[in-house]
Structure formats: C-alpha cells, structure tokens
N, CA, C and O of each residue as an XYZ file, in Angstrom:
720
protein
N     -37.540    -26.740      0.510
C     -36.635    -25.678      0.198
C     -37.030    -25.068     -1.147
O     -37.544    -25.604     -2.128
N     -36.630    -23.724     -0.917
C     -37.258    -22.858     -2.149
C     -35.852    -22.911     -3.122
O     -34.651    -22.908     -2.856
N     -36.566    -22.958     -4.270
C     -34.600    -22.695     -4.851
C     -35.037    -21.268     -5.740
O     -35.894    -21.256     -6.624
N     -34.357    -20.258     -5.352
C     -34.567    -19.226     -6.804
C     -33.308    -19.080     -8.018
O     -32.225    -19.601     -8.283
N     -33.823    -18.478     -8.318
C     -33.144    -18.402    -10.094
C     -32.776    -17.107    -10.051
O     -33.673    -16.309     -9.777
N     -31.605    -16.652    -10.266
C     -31.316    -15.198    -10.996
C     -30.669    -14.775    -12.033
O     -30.034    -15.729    -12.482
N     -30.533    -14.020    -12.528
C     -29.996    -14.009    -13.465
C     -28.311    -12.944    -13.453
O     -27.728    -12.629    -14.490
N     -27.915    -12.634    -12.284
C     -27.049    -11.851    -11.955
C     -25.699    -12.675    -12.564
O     -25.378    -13.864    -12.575
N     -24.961    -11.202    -13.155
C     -23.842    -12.307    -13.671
C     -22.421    -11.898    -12.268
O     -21.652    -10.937    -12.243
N     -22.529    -12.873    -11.439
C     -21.440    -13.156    -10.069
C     -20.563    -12.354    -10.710
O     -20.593    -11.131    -10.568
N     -19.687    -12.983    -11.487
C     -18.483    -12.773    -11.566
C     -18.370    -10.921    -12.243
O     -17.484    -10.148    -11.879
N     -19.223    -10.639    -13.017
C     -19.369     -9.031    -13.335
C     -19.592     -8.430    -11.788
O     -18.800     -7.595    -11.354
N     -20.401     -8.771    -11.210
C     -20.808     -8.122     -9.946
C     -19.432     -8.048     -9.125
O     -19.148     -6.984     -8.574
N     -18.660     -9.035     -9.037
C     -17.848     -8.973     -7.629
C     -16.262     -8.130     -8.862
O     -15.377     -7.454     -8.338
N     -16.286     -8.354    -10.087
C     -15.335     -7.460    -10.732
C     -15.212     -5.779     -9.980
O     -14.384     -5.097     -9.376
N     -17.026     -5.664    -10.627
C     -17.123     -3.963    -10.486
C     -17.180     -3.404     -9.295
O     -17.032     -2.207     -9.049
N     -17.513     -4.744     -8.132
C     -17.410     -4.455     -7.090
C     -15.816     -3.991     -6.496
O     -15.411     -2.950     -5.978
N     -15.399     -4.803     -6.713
C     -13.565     -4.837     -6.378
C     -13.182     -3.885     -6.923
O     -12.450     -3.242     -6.171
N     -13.330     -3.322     -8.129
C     -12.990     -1.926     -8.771
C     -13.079     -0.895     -8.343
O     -12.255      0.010     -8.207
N     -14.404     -1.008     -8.035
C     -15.296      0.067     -7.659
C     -14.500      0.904     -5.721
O     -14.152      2.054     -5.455
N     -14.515      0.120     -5.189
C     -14.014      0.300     -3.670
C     -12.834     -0.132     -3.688
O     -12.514      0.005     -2.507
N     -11.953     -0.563     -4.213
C     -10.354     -0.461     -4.857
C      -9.901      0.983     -5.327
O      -9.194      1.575     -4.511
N     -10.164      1.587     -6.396
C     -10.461      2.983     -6.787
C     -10.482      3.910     -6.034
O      -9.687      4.847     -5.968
N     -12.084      3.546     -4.957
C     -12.186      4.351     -3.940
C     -11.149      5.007     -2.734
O     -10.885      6.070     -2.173
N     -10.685      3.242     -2.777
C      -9.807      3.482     -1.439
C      -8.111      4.007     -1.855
O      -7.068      3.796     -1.236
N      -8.287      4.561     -2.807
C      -6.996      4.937     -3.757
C      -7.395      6.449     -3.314
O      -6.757      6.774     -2.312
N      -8.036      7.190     -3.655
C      -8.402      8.694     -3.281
C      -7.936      9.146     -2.350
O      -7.595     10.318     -2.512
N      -7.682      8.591     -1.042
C      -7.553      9.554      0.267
C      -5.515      9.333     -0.242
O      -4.975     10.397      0.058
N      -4.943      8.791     -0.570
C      -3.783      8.509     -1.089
C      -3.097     10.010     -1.630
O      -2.069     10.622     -1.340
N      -4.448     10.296     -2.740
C      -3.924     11.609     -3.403
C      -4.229     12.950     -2.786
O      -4.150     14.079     -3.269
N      -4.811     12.295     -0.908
C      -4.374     14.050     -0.485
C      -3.056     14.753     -0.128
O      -2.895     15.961      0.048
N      -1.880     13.486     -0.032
C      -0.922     13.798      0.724
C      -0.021     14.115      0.310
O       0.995     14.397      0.945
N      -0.256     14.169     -1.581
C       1.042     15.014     -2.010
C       0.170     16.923     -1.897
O       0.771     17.955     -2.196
N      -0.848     16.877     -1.550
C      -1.591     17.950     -1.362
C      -1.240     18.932      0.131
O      -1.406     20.044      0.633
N      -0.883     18.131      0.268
C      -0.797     18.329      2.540
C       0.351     19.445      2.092
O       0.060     20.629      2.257
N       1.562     19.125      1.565
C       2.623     19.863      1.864
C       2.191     21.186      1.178
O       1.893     22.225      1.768
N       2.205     20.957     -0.330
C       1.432     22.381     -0.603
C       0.801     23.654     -0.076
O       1.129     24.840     -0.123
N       0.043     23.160      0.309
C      -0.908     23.653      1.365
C      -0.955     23.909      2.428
O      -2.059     24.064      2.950
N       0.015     24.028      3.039
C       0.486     23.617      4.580
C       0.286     25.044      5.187
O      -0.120     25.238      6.334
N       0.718     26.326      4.011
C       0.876     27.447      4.961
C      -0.688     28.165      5.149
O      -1.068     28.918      6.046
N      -1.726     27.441      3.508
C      -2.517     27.802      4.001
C      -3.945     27.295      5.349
O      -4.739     27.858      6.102
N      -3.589     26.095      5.007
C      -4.333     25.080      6.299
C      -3.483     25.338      7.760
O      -3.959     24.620      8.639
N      -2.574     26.010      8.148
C      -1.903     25.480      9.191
C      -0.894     24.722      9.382
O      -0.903     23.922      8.446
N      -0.090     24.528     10.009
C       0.967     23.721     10.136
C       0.278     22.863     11.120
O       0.651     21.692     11.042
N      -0.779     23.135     12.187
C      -1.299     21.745     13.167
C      -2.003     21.002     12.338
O      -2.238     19.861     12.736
N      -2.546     21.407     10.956
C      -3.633     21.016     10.462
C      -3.087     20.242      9.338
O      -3.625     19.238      8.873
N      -1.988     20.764      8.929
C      -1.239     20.044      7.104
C      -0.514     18.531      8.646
O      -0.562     17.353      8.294
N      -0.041     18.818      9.903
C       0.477     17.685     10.265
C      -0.214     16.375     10.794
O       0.309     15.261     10.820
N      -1.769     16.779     11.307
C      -2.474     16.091     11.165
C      -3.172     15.149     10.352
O      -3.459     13.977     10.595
N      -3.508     16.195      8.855
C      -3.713     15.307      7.753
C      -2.494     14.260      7.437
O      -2.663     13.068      7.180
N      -1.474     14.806      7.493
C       0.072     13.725      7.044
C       0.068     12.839      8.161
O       0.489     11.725      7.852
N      -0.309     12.975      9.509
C      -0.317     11.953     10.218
C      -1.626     10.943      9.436
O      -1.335      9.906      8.840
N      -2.681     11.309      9.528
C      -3.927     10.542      9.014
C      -3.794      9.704      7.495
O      -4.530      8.765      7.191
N      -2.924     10.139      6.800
C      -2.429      9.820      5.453
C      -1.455      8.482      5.854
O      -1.526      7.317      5.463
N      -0.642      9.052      6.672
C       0.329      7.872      7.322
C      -0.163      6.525      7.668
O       0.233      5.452      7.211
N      -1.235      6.775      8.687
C      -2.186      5.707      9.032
C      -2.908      4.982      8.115
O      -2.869      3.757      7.993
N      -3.656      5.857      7.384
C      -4.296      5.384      6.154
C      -2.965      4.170      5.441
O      -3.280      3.039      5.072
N      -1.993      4.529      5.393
C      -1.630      3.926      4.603
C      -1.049      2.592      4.835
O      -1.003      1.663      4.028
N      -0.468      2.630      6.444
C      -0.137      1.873      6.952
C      -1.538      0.547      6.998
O      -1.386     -0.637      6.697
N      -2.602      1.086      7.378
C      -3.712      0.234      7.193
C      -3.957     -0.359      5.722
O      -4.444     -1.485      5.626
N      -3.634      0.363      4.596
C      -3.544     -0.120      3.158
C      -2.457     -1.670      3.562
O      -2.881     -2.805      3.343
N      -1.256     -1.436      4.078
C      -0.551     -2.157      3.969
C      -0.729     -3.436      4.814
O      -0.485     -4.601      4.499
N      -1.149     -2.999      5.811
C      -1.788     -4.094      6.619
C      -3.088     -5.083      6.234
O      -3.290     -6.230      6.634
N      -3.952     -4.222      5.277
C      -5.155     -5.421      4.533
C      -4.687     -5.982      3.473
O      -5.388     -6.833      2.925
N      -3.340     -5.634      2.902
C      -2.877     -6.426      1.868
C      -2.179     -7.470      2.770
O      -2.095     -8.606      2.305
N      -1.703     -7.252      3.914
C      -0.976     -8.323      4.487
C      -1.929     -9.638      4.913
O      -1.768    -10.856      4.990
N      -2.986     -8.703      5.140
C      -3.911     -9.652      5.829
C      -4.476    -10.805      4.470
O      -4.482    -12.031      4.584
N      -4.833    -10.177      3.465
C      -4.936    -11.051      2.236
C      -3.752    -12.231      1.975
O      -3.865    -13.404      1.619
N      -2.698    -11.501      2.271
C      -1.589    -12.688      1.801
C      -1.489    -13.634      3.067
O      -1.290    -14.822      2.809
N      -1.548    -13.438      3.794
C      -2.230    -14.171      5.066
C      -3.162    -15.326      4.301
O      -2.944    -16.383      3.708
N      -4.089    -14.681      4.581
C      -5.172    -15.330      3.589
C      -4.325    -16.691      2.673
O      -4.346    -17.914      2.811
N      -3.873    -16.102      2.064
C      -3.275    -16.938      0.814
C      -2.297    -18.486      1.394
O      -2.200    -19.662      1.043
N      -1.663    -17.499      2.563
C      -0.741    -18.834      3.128
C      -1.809    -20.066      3.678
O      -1.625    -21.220      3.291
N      -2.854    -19.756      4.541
C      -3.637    -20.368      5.052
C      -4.242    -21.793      4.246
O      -4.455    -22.920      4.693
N      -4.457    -21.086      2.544
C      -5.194    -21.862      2.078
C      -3.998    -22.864      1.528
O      -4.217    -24.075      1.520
N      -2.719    -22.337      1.064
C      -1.621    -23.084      0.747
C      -0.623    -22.656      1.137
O      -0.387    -21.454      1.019
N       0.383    -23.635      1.797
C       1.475    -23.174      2.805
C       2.604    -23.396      1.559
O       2.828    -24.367      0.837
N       3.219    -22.032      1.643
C       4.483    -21.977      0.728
C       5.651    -23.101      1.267
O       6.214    -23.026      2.359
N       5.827    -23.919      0.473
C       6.765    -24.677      0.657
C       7.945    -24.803      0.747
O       8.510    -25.516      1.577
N       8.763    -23.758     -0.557
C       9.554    -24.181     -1.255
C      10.793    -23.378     -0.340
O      10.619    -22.265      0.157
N      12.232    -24.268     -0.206
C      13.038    -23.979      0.396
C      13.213    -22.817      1.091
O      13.308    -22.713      2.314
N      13.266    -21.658      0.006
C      13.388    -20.233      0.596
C      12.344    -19.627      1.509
O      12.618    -18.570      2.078
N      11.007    -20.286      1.723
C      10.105    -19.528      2.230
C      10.124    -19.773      3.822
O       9.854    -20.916      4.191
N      10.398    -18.872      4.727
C      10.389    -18.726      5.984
C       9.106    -18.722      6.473
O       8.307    -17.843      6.148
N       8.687    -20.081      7.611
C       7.695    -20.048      8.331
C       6.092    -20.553      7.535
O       4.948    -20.511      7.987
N       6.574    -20.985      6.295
C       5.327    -21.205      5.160
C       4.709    -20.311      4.454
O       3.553    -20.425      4.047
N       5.847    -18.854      4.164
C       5.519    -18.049      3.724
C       4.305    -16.893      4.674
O       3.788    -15.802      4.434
N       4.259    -18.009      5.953
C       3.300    -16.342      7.077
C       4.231    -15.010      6.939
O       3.917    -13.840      6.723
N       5.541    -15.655      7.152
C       6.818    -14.325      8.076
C       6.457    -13.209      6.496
O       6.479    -12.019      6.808
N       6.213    -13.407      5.266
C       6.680    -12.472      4.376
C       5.503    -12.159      3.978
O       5.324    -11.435      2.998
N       4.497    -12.688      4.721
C       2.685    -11.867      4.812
C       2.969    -11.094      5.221
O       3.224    -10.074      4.582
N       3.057    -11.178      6.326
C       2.786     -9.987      7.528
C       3.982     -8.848      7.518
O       3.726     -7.645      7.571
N       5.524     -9.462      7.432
C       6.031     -8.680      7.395
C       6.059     -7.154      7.220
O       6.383     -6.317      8.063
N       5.616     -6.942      5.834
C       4.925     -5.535      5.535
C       4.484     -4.661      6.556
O       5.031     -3.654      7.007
N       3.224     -5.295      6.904
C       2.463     -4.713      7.924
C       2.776     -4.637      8.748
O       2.040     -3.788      9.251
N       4.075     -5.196     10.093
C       4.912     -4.587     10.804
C       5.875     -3.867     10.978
O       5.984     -3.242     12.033
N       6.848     -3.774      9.940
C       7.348     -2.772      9.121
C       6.665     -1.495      9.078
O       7.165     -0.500      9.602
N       5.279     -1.466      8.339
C       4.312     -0.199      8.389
C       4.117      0.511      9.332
O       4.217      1.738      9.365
N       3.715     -0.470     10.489
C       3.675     -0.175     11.911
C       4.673      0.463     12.704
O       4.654      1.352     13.555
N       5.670     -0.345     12.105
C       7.044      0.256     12.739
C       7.308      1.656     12.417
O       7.591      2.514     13.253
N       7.171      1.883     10.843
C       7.766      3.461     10.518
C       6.269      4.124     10.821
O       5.995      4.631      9.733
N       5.390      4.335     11.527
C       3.943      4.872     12.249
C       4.887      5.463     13.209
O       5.331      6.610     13.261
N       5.148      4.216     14.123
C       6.155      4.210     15.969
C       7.090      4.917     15.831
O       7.322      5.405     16.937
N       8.064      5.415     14.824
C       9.513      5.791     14.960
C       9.535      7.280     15.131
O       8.937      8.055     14.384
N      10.180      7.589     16.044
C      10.514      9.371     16.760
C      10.977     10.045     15.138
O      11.431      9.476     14.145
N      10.628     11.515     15.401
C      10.975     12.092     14.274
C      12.770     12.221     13.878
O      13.305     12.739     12.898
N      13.264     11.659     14.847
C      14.795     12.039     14.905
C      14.675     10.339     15.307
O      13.809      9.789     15.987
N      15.907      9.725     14.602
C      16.935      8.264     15.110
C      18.104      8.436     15.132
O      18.677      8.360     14.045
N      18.963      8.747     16.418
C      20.514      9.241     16.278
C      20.228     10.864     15.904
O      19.465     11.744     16.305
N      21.654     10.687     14.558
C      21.556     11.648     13.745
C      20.437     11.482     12.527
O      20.643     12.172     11.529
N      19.584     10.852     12.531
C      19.009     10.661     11.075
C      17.207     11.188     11.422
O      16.368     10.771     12.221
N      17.197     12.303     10.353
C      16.028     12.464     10.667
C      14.837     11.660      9.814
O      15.004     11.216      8.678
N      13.650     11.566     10.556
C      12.904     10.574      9.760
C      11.660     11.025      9.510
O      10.889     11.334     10.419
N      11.453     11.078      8.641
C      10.172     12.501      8.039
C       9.575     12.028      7.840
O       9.669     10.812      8.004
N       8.289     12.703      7.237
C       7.544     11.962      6.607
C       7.329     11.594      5.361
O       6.729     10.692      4.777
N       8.229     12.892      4.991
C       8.530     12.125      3.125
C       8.898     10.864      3.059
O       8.509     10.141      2.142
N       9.943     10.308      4.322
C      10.407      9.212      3.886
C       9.447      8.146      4.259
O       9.060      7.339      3.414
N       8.970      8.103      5.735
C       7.902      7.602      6.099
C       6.935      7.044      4.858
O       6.796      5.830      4.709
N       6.228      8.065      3.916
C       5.066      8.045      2.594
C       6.326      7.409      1.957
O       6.090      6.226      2.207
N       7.621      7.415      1.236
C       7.960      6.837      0.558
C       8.049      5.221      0.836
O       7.439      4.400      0.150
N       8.736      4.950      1.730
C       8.850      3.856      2.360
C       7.477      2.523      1.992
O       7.477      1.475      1.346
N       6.341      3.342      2.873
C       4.932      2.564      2.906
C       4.461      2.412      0.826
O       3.863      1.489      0.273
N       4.976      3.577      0.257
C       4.701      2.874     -1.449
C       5.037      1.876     -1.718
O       4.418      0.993     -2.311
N       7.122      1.883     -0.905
C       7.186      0.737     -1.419
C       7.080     -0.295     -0.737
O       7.641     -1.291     -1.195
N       6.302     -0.438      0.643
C       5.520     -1.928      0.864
C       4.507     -2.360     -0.067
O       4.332     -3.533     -0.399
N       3.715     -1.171     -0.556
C       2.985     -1.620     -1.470
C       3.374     -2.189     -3.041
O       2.777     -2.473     -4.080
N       4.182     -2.175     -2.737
C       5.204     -2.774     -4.312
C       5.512     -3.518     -4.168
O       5.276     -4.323     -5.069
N       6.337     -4.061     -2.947
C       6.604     -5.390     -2.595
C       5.665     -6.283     -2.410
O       5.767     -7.382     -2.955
N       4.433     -5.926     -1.496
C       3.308     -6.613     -1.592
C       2.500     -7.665     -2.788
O       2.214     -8.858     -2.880
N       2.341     -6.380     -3.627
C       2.481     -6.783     -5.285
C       3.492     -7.816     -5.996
O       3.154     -8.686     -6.799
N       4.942     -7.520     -5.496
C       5.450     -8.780     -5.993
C       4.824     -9.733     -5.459
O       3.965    -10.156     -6.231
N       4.861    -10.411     -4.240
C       4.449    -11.386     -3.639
C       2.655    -11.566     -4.024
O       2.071    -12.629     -3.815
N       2.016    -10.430     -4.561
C       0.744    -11.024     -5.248
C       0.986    -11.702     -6.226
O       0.323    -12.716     -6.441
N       2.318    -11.181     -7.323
C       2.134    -11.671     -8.693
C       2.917    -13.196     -8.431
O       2.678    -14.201     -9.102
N       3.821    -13.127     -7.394
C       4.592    -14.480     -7.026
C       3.407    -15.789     -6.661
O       3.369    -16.992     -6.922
N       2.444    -14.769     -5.873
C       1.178    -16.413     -5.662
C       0.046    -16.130     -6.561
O      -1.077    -16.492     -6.208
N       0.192    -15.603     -7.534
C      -0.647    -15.863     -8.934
C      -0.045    -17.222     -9.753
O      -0.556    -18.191    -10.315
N       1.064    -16.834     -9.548
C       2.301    -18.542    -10.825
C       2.450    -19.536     -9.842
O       2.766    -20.641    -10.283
N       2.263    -19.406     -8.281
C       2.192    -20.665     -7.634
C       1.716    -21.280     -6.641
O       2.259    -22.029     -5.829
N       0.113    -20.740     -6.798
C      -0.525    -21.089     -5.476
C      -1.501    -20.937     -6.373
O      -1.575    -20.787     -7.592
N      -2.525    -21.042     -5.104
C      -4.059    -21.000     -5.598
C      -4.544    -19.912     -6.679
O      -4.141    -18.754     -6.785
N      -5.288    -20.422     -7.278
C      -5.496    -19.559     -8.944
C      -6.044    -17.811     -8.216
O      -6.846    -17.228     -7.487
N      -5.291    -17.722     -8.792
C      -6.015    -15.892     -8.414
C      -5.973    -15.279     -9.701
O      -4.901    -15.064    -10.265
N      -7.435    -14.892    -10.357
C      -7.830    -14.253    -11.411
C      -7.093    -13.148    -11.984
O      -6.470    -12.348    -11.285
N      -7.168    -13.077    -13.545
C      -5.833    -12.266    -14.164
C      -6.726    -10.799    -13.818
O      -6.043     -9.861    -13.408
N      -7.918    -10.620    -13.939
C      -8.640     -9.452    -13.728
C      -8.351     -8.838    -12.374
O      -8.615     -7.659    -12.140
N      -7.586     -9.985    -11.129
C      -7.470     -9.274     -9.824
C      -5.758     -8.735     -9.710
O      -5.274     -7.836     -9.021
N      -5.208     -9.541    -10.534
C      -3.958     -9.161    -10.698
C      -3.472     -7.469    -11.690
O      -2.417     -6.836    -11.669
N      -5.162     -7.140    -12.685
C      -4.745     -6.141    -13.271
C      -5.040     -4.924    -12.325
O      -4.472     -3.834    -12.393
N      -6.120     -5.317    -11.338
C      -6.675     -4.474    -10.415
C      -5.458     -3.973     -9.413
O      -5.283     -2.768     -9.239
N      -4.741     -4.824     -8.855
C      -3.568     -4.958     -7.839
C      -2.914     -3.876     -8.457
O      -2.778     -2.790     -7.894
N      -2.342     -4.219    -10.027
C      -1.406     -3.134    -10.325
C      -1.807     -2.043    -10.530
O      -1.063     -1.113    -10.218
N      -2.923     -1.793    -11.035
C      -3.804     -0.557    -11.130
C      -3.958      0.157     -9.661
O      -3.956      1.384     -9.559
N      -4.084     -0.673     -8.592
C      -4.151      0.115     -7.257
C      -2.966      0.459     -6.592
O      -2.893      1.353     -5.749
N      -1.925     -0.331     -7.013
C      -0.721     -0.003     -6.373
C      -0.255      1.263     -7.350
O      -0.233      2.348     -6.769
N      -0.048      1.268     -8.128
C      -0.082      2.129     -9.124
C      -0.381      3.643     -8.568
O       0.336      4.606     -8.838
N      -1.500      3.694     -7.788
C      -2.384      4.923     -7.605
C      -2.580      4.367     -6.347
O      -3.747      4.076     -6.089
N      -1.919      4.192     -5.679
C      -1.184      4.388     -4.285
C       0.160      4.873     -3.864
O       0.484      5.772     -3.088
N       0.996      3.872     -4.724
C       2.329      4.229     -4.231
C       3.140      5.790     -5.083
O       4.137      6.477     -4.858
N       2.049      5.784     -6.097
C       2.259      7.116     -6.874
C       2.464      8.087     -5.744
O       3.583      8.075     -5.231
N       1.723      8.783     -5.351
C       1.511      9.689     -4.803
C       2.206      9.943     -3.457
O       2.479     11.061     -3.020
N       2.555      8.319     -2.622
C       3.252      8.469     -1.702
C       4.740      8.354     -2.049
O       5.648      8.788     -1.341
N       4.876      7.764     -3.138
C       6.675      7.701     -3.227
C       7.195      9.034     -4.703
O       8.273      9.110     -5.292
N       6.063      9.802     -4.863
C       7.007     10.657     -6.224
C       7.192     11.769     -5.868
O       8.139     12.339     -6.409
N       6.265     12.665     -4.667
C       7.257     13.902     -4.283
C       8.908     13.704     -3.528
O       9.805     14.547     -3.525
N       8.935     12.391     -2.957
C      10.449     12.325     -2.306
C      10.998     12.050     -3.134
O      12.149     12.455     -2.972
N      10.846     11.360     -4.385
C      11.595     11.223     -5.424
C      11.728     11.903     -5.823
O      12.934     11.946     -6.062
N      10.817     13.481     -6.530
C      11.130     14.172     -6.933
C      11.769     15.238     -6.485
O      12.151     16.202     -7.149
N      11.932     14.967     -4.814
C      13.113     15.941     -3.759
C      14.276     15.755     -4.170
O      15.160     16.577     -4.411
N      14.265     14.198     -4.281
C      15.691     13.536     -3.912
C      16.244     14.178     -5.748
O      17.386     14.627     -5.844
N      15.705     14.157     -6.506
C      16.100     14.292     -8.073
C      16.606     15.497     -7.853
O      17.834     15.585     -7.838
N      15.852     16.616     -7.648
C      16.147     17.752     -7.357
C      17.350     18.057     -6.517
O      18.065     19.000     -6.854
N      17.655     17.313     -5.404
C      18.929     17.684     -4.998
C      20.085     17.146     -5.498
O      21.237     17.545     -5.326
N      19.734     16.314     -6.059
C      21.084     15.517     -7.011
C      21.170     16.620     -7.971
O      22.310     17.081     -7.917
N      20.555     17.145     -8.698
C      20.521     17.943    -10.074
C      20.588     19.410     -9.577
O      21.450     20.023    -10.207
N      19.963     20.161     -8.659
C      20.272     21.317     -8.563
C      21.315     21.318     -6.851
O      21.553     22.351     -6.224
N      21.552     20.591     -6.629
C      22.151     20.956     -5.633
C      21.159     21.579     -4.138
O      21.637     22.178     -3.174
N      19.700     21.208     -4.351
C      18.545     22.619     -3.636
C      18.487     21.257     -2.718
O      18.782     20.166     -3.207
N      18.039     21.425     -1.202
C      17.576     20.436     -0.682
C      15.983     20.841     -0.017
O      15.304     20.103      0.697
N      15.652     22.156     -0.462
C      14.671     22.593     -0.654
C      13.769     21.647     -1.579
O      12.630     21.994     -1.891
C-alpha cells in the first residue's frame, strides 16, 4: 500500500466548502420577494410559476434540513422524557408540514391560503429547524461552532426573504388600515 502525504488543511476545505454552497443555495430564496414586483411585467402565468418553483425550492430547503436532523437522531437517539419517538417525529416533522402547505388548495373553508402565507410559514420551519440545530449542538453529538454560525447565517438569508414581505403586509395593515 501506497500511503500519500498532503498537505490540504480538511477542516479549511470542508468550512469553505459548506459556505460556499450554503450561500449558494440561499440565492434562489431572494427571487421571491422579486416575483410579486414584477408580476405585471413577467406575466401573471410566469410571476405564478416562479412562486410555485420558489415554494418547492423551499420546501426542499426544509426537507434537507430534516433529513440532517434525521441524521442526528440516528447517530444519538434523543432520550429525554419530552422527546417523541427518539426525537425522529420532530426531524421530519418540518418536512411534512412543508409538504403539506405545497398540497393545500388555494382556498380552506373560508380561509384563503396564499402564498405569502405559504413563503411565510416555510421561514418559519426554517427557524424552528435551527432551534432544534442549536438544541443538538448542547446535547448530542459535537457539532462544530463554525456549523452552527453557518446555520444562522443561512437561515438568516432564507427565512428573510420568505417571511418579511408578509410581515411587512401584515404591519401595513395594522398601521394603515391598507390590505393592499
């Protein structure tokens, strides 16, 4: 057996790596406060398509974080009283949830279900997600403070963009009365 030598420093490599395509996958995030804007000049088949594709996108964001915390149960099964199922049920959860508001008719009853709320909603799986990252940073398997600054940095510049125009609807109609 050959043994080689390198001199690569791992742990820089898989940092800038994780950054690097973390970052990336943050971008398609910031087309969808763009979609509405734009809507009259792209089309209305075309601004609903992108907001559908944004939707998905995001729902899939939420689903590879689930799949990570997955991950996490596997290697150590949450124990402690409160955790349902060894902590699988509050992996995945998210990501069926996500799925769910994908599936749901634009109308439930009387309640209509948009897509503002839809994009708001999926931010905040990604927030919750995040708790439950920073929850199995203090009690599970060691997960690096550099991946924990990354997490917030990506949720950050994810859920931005999907949860601050409905917020900034919802502000607006509290304050001016506009539901415009």
């Amino acid at each position: 057996m050959i043994k080689v030598r390198s001199d690569v420093d791992t742990d820089r490599l898989q940092q800038a790596s994780a950054y690097a395509l973390g970052l990336g996958g943050v971008l398609p995030f910031w087309t969808i406060p763009f979609v509405g804007a734009y809507a009259a000049w792209w089309g209305e088949d075309i601004a609903a398509t992108i907001a559908q594709w944004g939707l998905f996108y995001a729902a899939i964001i939420v689903s590879f974080m689930s799949g990570g915390r997955w991950a996490f149960r596997v290697l150590e099964v949450d124990m402690r009283p409160t955790s349902v199922f060894g902590g699988f049920l509050g992996a995945v959860a998210p990501a069926l949830i996500a799925w769910v508001l994908i599936g749901l008719p634009p109308t439930l009853g009387d309640t209509e279900i948009g897509n503002g709320l839809r994009f708001f909603l999926m931010g905040a799986l990604l927030i919750i997600q995040l708790t439950q990252d920073d929850d199995q940073a203090r009690i599970g398997p060691a997960i690096p403070q550099w991946y924990m600054r990354l997490r917030g940095l990506l949720v950050l510049g994810a859920a931005t963009p999907l949860m601050l125009p409905q917020a900034l609807g919802f502000i607006r109609t509290l304050v001016l009365g506009d539901p415009a």
